[in-house]
LUMGULUM-972686 format. One record per residue (C-alpha): x, y, z; residue in one letter. Coordinates in steps of 0.05 Angstrom, whole numbers. Each point is the difference from the previous one (the first is absolute). Layout:
// LUMGULUM-972686
- X,Y,Z,a
...
//
This chain:
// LUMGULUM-972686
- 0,0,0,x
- 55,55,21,x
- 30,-17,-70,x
- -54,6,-39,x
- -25,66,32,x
- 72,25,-8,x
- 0,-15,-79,x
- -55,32,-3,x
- 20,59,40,x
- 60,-7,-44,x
- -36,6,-67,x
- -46,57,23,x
- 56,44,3,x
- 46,-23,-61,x
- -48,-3,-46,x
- -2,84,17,x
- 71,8,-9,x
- 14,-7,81,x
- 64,-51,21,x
- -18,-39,55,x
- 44,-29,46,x
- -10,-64,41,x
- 25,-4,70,x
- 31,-17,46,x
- 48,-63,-32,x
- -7,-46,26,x
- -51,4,50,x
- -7,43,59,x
- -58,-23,28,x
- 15,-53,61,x
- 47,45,32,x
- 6,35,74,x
- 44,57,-13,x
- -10,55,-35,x
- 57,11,-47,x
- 4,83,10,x
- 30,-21,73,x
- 31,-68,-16,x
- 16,-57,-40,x
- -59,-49,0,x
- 19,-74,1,x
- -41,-55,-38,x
- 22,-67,14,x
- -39,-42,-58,x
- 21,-49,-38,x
- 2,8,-75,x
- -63,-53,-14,x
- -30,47,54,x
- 14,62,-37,x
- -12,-21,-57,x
- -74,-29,2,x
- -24,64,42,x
- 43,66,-8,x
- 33,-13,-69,x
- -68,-18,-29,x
- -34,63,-15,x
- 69,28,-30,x
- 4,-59,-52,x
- -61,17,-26,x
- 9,70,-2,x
- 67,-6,-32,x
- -30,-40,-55,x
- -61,42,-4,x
- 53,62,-14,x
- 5,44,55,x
- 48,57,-22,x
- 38,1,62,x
- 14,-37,75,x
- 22,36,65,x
- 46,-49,46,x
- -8,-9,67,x
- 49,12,62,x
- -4,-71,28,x
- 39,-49,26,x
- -16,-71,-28,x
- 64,-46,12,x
- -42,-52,-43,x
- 19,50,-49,x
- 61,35,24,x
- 37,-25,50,x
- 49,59,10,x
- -7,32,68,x
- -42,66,4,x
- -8,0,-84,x
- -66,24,-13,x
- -30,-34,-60,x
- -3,66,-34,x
- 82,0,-2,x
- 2,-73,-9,x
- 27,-28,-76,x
- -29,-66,11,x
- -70,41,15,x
- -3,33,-57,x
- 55,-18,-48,x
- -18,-76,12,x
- -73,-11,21,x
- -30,64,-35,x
- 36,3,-56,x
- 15,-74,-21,x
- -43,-47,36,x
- -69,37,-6,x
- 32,36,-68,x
- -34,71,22,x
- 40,59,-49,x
- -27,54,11,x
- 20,66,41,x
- 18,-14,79,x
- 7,48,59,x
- 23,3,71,x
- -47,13,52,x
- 26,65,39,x
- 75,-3,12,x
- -10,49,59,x
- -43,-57,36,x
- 46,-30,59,x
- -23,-73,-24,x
- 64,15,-46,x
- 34,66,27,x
- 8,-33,73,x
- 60,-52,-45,x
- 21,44,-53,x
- -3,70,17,x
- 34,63,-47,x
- -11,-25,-66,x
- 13,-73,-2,x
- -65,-18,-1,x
- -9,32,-66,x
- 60,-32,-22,x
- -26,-70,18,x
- -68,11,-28,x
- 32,11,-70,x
- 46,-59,12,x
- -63,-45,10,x
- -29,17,-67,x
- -47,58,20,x
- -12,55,-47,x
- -39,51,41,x
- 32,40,64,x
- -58,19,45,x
- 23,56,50,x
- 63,-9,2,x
- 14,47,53,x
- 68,40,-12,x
- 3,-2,-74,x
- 65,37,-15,x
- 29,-58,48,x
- -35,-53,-32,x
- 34,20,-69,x
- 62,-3,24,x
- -7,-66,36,x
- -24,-31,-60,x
- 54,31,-46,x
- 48,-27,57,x
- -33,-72,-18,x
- 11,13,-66,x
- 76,14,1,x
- 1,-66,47,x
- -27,-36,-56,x
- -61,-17,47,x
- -48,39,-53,x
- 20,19,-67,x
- -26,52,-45,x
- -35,-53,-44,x
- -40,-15,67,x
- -26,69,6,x
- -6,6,-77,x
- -43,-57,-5,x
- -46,25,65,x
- -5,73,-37,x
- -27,-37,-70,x
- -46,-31,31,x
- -29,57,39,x
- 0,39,-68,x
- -37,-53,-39,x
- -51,-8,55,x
- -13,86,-15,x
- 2,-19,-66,x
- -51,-54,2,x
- -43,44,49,x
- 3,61,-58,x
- 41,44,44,x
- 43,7,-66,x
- -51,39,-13,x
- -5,35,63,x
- -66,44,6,x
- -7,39,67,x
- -60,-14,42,x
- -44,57,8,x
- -1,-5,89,x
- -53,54,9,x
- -55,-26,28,x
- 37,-74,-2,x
- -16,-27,61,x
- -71,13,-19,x
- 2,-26,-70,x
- 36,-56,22,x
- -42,-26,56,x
- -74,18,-36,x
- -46,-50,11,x
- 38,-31,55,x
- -50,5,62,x
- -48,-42,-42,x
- 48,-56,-24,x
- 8,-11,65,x
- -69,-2,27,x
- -13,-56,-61,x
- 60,-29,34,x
- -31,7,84,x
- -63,-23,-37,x
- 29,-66,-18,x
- 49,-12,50,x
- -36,10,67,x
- -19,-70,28,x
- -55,-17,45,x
- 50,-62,28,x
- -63,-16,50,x
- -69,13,20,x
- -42,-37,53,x
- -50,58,19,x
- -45,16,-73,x
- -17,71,34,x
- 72,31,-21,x
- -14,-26,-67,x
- -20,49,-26,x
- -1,46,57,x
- -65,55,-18,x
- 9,75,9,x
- -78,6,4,x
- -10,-45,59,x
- 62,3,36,x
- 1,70,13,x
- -21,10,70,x
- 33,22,57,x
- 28,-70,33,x
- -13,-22,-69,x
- 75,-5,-24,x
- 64,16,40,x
- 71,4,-39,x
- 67,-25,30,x
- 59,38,-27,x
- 67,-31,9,x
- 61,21,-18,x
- -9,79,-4,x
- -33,60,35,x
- -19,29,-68,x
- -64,0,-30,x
- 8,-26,-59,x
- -48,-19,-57,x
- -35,-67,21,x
- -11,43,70,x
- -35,60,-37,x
- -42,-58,-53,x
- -15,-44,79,x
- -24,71,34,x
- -40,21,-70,x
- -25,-63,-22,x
- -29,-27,65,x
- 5,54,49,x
- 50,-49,34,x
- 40,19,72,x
- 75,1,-20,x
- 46,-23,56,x
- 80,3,4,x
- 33,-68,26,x
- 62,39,19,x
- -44,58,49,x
- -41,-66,27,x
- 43,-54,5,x
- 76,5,23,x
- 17,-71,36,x
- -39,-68,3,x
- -29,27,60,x
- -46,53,-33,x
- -25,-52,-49,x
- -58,-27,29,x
- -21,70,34,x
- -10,20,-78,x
- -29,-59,-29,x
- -55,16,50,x
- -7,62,-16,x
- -3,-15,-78,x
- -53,-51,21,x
- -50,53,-15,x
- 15,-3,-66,x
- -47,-51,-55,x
- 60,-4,-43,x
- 69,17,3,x
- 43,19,-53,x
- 80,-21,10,x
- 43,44,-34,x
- 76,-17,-9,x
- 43,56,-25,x
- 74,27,-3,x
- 25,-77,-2,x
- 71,-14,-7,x
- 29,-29,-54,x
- 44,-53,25,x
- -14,-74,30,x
- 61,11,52,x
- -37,55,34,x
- -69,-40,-4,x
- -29,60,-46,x
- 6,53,53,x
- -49,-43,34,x
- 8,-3,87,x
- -25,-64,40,x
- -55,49,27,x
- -23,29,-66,x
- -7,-82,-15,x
- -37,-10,66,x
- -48,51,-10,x
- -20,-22,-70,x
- -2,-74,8,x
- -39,9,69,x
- -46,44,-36,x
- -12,-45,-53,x
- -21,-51,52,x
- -37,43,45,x
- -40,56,-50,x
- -32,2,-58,x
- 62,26,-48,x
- 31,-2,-64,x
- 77,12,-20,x
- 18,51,-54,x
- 80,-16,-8,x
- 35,59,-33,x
- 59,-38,-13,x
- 37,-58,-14,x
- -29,-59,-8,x
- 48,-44,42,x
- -27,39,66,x
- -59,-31,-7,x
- 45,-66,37,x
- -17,43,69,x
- -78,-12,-6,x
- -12,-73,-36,x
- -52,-10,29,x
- -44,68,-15,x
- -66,-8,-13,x
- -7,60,-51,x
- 56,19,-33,x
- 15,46,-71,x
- 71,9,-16,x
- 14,66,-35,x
- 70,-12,-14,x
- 15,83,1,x
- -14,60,44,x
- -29,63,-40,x
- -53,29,-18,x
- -28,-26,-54,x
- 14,-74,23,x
- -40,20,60,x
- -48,28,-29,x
- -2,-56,-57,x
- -13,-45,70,x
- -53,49,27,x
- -36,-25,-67,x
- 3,-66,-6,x
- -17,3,83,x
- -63,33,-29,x
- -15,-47,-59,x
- 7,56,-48,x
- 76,-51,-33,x
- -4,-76,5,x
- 59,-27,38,x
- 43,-38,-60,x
- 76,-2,33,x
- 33,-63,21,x
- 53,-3,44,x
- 64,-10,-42,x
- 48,-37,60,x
- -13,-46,51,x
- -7,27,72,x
- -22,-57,43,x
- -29,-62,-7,x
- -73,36,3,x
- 25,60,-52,x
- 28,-43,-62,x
- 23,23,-66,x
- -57,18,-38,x
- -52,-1,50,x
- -56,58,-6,x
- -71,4,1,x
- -34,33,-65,x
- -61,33,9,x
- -47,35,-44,x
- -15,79,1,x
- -50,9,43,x
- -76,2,-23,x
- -37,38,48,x
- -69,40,10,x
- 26,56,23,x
- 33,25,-68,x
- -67,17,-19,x
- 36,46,-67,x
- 17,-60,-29,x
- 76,27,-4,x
- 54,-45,-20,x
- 43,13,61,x
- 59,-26,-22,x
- -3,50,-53,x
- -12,55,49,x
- 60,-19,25,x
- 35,28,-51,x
- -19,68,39,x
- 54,-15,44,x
- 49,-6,-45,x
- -12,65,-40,x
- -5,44,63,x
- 62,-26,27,x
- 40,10,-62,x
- -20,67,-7,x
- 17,10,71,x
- 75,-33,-12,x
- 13,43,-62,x
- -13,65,38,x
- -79,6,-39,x
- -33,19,69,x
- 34,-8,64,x
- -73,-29,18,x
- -71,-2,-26,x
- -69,-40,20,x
- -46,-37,-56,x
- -81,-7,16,x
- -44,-37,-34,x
- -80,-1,2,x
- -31,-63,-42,x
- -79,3,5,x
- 4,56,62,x
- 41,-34,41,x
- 76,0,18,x
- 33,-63,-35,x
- 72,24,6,x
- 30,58,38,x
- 76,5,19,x
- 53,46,20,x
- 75,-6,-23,x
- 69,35,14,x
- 12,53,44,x
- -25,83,-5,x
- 73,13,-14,x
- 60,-45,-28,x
- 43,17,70,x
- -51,-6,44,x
- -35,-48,43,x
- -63,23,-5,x
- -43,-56,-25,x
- -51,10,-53,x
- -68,-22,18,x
- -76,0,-26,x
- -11,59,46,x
- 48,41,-37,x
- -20,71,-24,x
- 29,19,-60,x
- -4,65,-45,x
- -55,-10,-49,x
- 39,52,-53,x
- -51,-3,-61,x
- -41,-50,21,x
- -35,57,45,x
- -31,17,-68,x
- -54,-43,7,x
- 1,-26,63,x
- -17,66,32,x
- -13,50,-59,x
- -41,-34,-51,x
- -47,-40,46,x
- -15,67,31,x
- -14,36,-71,x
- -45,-71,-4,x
- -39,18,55,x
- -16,65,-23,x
- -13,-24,-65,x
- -47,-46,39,x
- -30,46,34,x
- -17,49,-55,x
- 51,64,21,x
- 51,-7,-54,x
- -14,-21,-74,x
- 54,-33,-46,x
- -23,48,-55,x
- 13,74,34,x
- 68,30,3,x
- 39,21,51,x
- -22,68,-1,x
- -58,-29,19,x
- 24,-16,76,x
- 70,30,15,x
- -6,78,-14,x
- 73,13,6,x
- 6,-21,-68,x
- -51,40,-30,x
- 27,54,-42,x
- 60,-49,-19,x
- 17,-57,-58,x
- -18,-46,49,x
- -77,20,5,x
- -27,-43,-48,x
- 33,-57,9,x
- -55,-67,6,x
- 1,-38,61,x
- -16,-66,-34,x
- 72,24,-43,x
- 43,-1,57,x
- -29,-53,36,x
- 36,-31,-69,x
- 58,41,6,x
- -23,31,-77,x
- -6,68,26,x
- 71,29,-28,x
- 31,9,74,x
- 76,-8,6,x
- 15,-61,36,x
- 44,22,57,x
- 19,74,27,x
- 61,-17,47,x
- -24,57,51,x
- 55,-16,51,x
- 59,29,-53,x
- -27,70,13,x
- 12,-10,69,x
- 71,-13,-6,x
- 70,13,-10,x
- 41,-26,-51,x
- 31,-55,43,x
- -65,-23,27,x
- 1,46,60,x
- -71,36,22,x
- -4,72,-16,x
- 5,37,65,x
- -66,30,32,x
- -49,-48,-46,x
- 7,-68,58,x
- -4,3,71,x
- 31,-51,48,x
- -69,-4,43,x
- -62,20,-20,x
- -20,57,28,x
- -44,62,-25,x
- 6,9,-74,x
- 34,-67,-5,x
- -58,-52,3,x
- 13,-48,-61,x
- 45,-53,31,x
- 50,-21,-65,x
- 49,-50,49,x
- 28,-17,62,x
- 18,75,27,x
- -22,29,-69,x
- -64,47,-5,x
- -12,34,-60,x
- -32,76,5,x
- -65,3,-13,x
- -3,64,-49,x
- 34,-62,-49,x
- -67,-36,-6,x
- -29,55,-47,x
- 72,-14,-38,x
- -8,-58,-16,x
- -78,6,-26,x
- 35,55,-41,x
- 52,-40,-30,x
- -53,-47,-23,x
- -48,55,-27,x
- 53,29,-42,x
- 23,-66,-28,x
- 0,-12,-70,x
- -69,-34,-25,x
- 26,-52,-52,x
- -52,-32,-62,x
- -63,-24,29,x
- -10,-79,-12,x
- 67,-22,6,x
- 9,-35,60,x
- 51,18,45,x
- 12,-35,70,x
- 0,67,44,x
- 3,6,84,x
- -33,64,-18,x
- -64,-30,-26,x
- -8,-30,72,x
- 11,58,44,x
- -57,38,-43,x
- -38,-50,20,x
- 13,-8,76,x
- -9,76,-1,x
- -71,-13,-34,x
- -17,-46,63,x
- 13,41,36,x
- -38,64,-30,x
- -57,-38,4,x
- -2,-33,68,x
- 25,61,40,x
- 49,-55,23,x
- 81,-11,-16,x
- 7,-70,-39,x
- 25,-32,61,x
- -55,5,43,x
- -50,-9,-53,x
- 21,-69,-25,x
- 6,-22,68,x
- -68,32,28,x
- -33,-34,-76,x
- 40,-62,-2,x
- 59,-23,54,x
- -42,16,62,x
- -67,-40,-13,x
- 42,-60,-39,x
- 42,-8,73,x
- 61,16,-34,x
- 50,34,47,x
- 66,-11,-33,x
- -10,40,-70,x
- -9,64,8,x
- 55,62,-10,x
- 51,35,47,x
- 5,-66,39,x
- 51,18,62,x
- -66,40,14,x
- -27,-71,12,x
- 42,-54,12,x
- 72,-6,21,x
- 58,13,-44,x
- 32,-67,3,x
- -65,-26,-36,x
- 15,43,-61,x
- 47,-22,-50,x
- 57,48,-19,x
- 5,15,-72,x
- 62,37,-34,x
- 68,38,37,x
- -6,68,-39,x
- 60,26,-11,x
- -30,68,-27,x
- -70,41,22,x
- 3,-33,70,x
- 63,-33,2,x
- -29,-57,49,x
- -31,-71,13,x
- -74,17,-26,x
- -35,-47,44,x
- -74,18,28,x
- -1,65,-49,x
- -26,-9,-80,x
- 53,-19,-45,x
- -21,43,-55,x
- 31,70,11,x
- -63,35,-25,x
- -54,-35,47,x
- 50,19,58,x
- 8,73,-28,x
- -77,-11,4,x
- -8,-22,78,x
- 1,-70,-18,x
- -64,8,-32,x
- -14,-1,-70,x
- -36,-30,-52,x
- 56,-35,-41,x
- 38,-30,61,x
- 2,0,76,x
- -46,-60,22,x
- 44,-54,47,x
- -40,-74,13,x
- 11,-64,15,x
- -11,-56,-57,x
- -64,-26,41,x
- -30,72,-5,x
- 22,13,-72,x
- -32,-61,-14,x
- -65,6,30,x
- -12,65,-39,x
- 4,-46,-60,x
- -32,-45,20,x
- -67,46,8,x
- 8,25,-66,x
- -3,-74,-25,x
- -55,-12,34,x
- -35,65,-37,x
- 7,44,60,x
- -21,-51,53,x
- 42,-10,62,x
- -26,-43,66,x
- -71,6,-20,x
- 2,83,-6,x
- -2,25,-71,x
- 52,58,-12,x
- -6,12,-77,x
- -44,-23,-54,x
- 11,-53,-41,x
- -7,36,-64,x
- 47,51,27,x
- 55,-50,24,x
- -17,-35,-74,x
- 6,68,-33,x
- 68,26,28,x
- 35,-63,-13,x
- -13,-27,-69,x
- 34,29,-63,x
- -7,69,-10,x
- 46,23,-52,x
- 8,-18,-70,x
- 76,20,5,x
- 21,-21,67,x
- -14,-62,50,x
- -29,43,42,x
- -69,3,37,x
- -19,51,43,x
- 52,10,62,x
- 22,-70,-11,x
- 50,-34,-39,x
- -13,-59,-38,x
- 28,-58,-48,x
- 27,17,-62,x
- -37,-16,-55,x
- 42,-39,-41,x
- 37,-33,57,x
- -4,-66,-36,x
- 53,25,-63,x
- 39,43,56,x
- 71,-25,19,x
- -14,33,69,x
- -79,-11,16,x
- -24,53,54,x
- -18,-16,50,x
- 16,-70,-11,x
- -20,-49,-57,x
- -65,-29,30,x
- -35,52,36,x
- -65,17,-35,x
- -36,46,-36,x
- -33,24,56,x
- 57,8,46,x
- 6,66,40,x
- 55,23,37,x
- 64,57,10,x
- 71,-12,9,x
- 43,53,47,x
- 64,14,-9,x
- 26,-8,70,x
- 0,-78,-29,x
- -74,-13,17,x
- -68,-25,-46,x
- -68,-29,7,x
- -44,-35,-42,x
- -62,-27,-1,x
- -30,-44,-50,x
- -73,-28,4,x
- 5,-42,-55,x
- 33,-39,38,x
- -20,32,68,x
- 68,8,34,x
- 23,64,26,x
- 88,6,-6,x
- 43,42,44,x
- 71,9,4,x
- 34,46,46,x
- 78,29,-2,x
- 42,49,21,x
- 50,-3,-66,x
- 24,65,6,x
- 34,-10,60,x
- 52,20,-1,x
- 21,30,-58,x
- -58,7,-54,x
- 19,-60,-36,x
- -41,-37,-50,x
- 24,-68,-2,x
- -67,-25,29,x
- -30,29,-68,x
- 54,-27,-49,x
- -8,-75,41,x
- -81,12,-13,x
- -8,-27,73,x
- -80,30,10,x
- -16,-33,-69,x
- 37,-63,9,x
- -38,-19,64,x
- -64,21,-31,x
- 10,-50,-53,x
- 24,-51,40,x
- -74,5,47,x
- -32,-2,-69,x
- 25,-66,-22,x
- -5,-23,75,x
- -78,2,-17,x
- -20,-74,-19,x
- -59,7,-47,x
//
């Protein structure tokens, strides 16, 4: 098995143009030394060498592995001379490499700085004896100018010749020749690391997905273990052994079933405080065991103590429990006679989370466990089971498919996308997936979570702004077909009189897109003009911008200015313009006598229970629930966290039209979720159906735009790049915010979609936009819908 995954391994990178190397000759495994401090002794015979350690490299050798790195052993079956490591040793490499298993091809030293070989030939002469040997390779030498001259000193004692180290440098050239480096093209490195590892996090969740082994079961209940009736409080309790930190599988345990998360290492110090705490967990249904931070090696029994064995094999006997081993597999020899027991095999998290899964039914276990551990744990010995069937995915959502969630948010999180972001989804008006990922910033340990409140940016356009023009619509005080003249009469008199509501509802109405109203307020390096900010707010300073940033209030009528006096382009082509929006929120407001904030709460957030959406949020919850957004290193020249992102909205008190709403996912997604059900929400009707059906159908013959709302494109099945994703419907209605946040609703197929991020943090950047995160999970909860 080891040789035929190496080949493989082998081939995967050749065929690419990669040399691999096989190592270490000729064996290094059934040693108890480490070779950095020491030289390792292995006293086997040759017929014992040769049908275990020497196996693999014969079939790699004839497979055609470019190159072998050679161990620093001592084998006497091999080389009998005292304190030569096999990596200096002629009749290693010269004579069994070389001749008896006929392997060619480029050799190199393991590291000649390691005291497995320094300890007995220090300054130089190790080098010297590696080339002697047949090696072609030096790896760290250490002293290189010394090594030189040793080996030229072997060279004039006829111990080397130059025909030695001719021969070594050919066949380091033809190896660059055969790997094109004749032909040497430089690697572009920016952005490498990226590029390099894309797609990695879900390789290896395929790979947790078929490695994990259920190695027993006696109690069915674990199997699968159900988030929807195991979610009381004594329901589920989670053992965590092995770290402090809460780490994925303990945010998935506390999530998924509400479970109590206890610490062996603050409960349980000697034998004597087991039994106190296997009373206590005794409160506990189920109990989850979960191993972490293992050791490596079999000579330190996997980091594993005699109580940390105690305490799991007496809970075993004693509770209801299961073992989740993050580790290897050969640990599994302290517990052989577990009742439940899943080895994971690694410790990160998407292996634990890939375990929360299968835990939950959503994966099948498929792994088998590839050594023997005990006479109950044999080679090959796993249990398969089948992905769970069970009532309460009532969507009929291919889980395993929504799996793929996971792996998309977490990539996006590892190439810098969003240091964090949360995904909702509503299938037939109720929650069938909702979870939180990453962190509010990358340096930070501030978990993200469903509670989250993030900056809305755009998405405020229709969340707060056009379901309130709805409602007047609704309720007969504005008509689609009057102009803005009609309500706002600061515009009378100007260009901007006539414009039709029902045109920049569609953004047709020939306003500029953006006026950046915060340049006019600044120096040219980004520094606030003196006398237009205050560091408090105080009289004549009202209009809170930042943190210790108020802007005067005489600025207000500015910026209405600015917009009055901005160039009116050609009516009917449709440009995407913030200004449409604050026009609008200023309509709301003209009518209702109230400002937009307190309207769409009084109309809509208020009587729907909603408490988390809403604007200026440190007026209403704590700062730590609000998710920073971008480190401005001009205008305000801080973290923006709790204040609007957009610098227009803040110039505007937080308030506008266009931007400035904050909410959780659960709020944004209840909004939607009335205006899918036609205005309906918990048995109170807050907009008419044929209003709701009005505003978000196609309303433009040269734009995908309805009323307020943006929608499909219309030819999204010839685009390269559908928007908002390949599947959504015709009748899909939504926004998208440029904060890194969207919602969409679709009741074709009745499902409501949000997705939640902070990607400007902390720079701006728009790799969440070139990775098409937002539409990527869309699509994937599309073809998780089985017909």
């Amino acid at each position: 098995k080891v040789a035929s995954y190496g080949i493989q391994y082998m081939k995967g990178m050749q065929d690419v143009g990669v040399m691999a190397c096989a190592k270490h000759f000729p064996g290094h495994g059934d040693v108890d030394v480490d070779s950095h401090y020491d030289l390792p002794v292995i006293n086997k015979t040759v017929a014992q060498l040769d049908s275990l350690e020497l196996y693999p490299f014969r079939q790699i050798f004839n497979a055609g592995i470019g190159s072998v790195m050679v161990a620093h052993l001592y084998i006497p079956a091999i080389d009998n001379t005292a304190n030569r490591a096999t990596s200096l040793s002629p009749q290693n490499i010269t004579g069994l490499m070389r001749k008896e298993l006929g392997y060619q091809g480029l050799t190199f030293t393991d590291a000649l700085e390691m005291q497995g070989v320094k300890k007995f030939f220090p300054d130089g002469e190790a080098s010297v004896q590696s080339l002697i040997a047949g090696n072609d390779m030096l790896c760290l030498p250490g002293d290189v100018p010394v090594s030189i001259e040793k080996i030229k000193d072997a060279i004039k004692a006829g111990k080397l010749s130059w025909a030695d180290i001719e021969m070594h440098c050919k066949k380091v050239l033809l190896a660059k020749y055969q790997y094109g480096l004749n032909n040497y093209q430089p690697i572009k490195t920016g952005n490498l690391t990226n590029d390099l590892n894309a797609g990695i996090p879900e390789m290896r969740r395929l790979v947790a997905e078929n490695a994990i082994t259920l190695v027993t079961k006696k109690d069915d209940s674990f199997f699968p273990l159900g988030d929807w009736n195991n979610n009381k409080p004594n329901d589920v309790a989670l053992l965590v052994i092995g770290t402090k930190k809460e780490n994925a599988l303990a945010q998935r345990m506390k999530k998924d079933y509400n479970a109590a998360v206890f610490y062996a290492e603050d409960n349980v110090k000697s034998k004597a405080d087991i039994d106190a705490f296997i009373k206590k967990l005794g409160a506990y249904k189920k109990i989850v065991i979960g191993l972490h931070d293992m050791g490596r090696n079999a000579s330190s029994n996997f980091g594993i103590s005699e109580v940390t064995a105690t305490l799991v094999n007496q809970l075993q006997q004693k509770t209801n429990s299961l073992i989740l081993q993050f580790g290897n597999a050969y640990a599994a020899k302290n517990w052989c006679d577990a009742k439940n027991l899943v080895i994971c095999y690694e410790d990160d998290a998407i292996v634990q989370n890939t375990a929360a899964d299968m835990l939950q039914g959503k994966l099948p276990f498929k792994g088998v466990l590839p050594v023997t551990v005990c006479k109950q744990f044999t080679y090959g010995k796993g249990i398969v089971t089948e992905k769970k069937k069970t009532a309460n995915n009532q969507w009929n959502l291919d889980l395993t498919r929504m799996g793929k969630i996971d792996s998309i948010a977490n990539d996006a999180i590892e190439k810098h996308a969003t240091p964090g972001c949360v995904v909702l989804l509503v299938k037939d008006g109720k929650i069938a997936f909702q979870k939180a990922y990453g962190t509010y910033e990358y340096n930070t340990a501030e978990n993200m979570n469903t509670a989250s409140v993030f900056d809305m940016a755009s998405v405020t356009k229709i969340c707060a702004t056009t379901i309130s023009i709805m409602k007047l619509y609704d309720e007969g005080k504005l008509d689609l077909k009057k102009k803005l003249g009609d309500y706002l009469p600061s515009v009378k008199g100007t260009n901007k009189e006539n414009l039709l509501i029902s045109k920049i509802l569609l953004h047709q109405a020939g306003l500029v897109a953006y006026i950046p109203f915060y340049k006019q307020t600044i120096d040219s390096a980004g520094v606030p003009l003196p006398g237009l900010y205050a560091d408090k707010k105080k009289e004549g300073y009202s209009q809170r911008v930042a943190n210790n940033m108020y802007l005067s209030d005489a600025w207000q009528d500015s910026i209405q200015q600015k917009i009055l006096r901005s160039n009116l382009g050609a009516e009917d082509k449709y440009v995407y313009s913030d200004n449409d929006f604050i026009y609008l929120g200023k309509i709301v407001e003209q009518i209702t006598g109230y400002p937009l904030d307190e309207y769409v709460r009084k109309a809509f957030y208020a009587p729907m229970g909603l408490s988390d959406i809403g604007f200026k949020p440190t007026q209403r919850m704590p700062l730590s629930r609000v998710v920073p957004t971008e480190e401005e290193k001009i205008f305000r020249k801080q973290l923006i966290r709790g204040d609007v992102h957009d610098p227009g909205a803040a110039m505007m008190g937080g308030v506008a039209g266009h931007a400035g709403l904050f909410s959780t996912a659960y709020d944004i997604a209840a909004v939607m979720q009335m205006l899918m059900n036609g205005g309906l929400y918990n048995g109170h009707r807050y907009l008419q159906p044929e209003t709701v059906e009005l505003f978000t159908k196609y309303q433009s013959s040269i734009s995908r735009r309805g009323f307020g709302f943006d929608k499909p494109e219309k030819d999204n099945a010839k685009r390269a790049e559908p928007y908002p994703t390949l599947s959504a419907s015709a009748k899909t209605f939504g926004h998208t915010g440029f904060t890194g946040t969207c919602t969409w609703a679709d009741p074709e197929k009745n499902l409501v979609y949000v997705f939640l991020s902070n990607r400007v943090n902390p720079d701006g950047a728009n790799t969440l936009l070139k990775m098409n995160v937002r539409s990527n999970i869309h699509e994937t909860i599309y073809q998780a819908i089985m017909e």
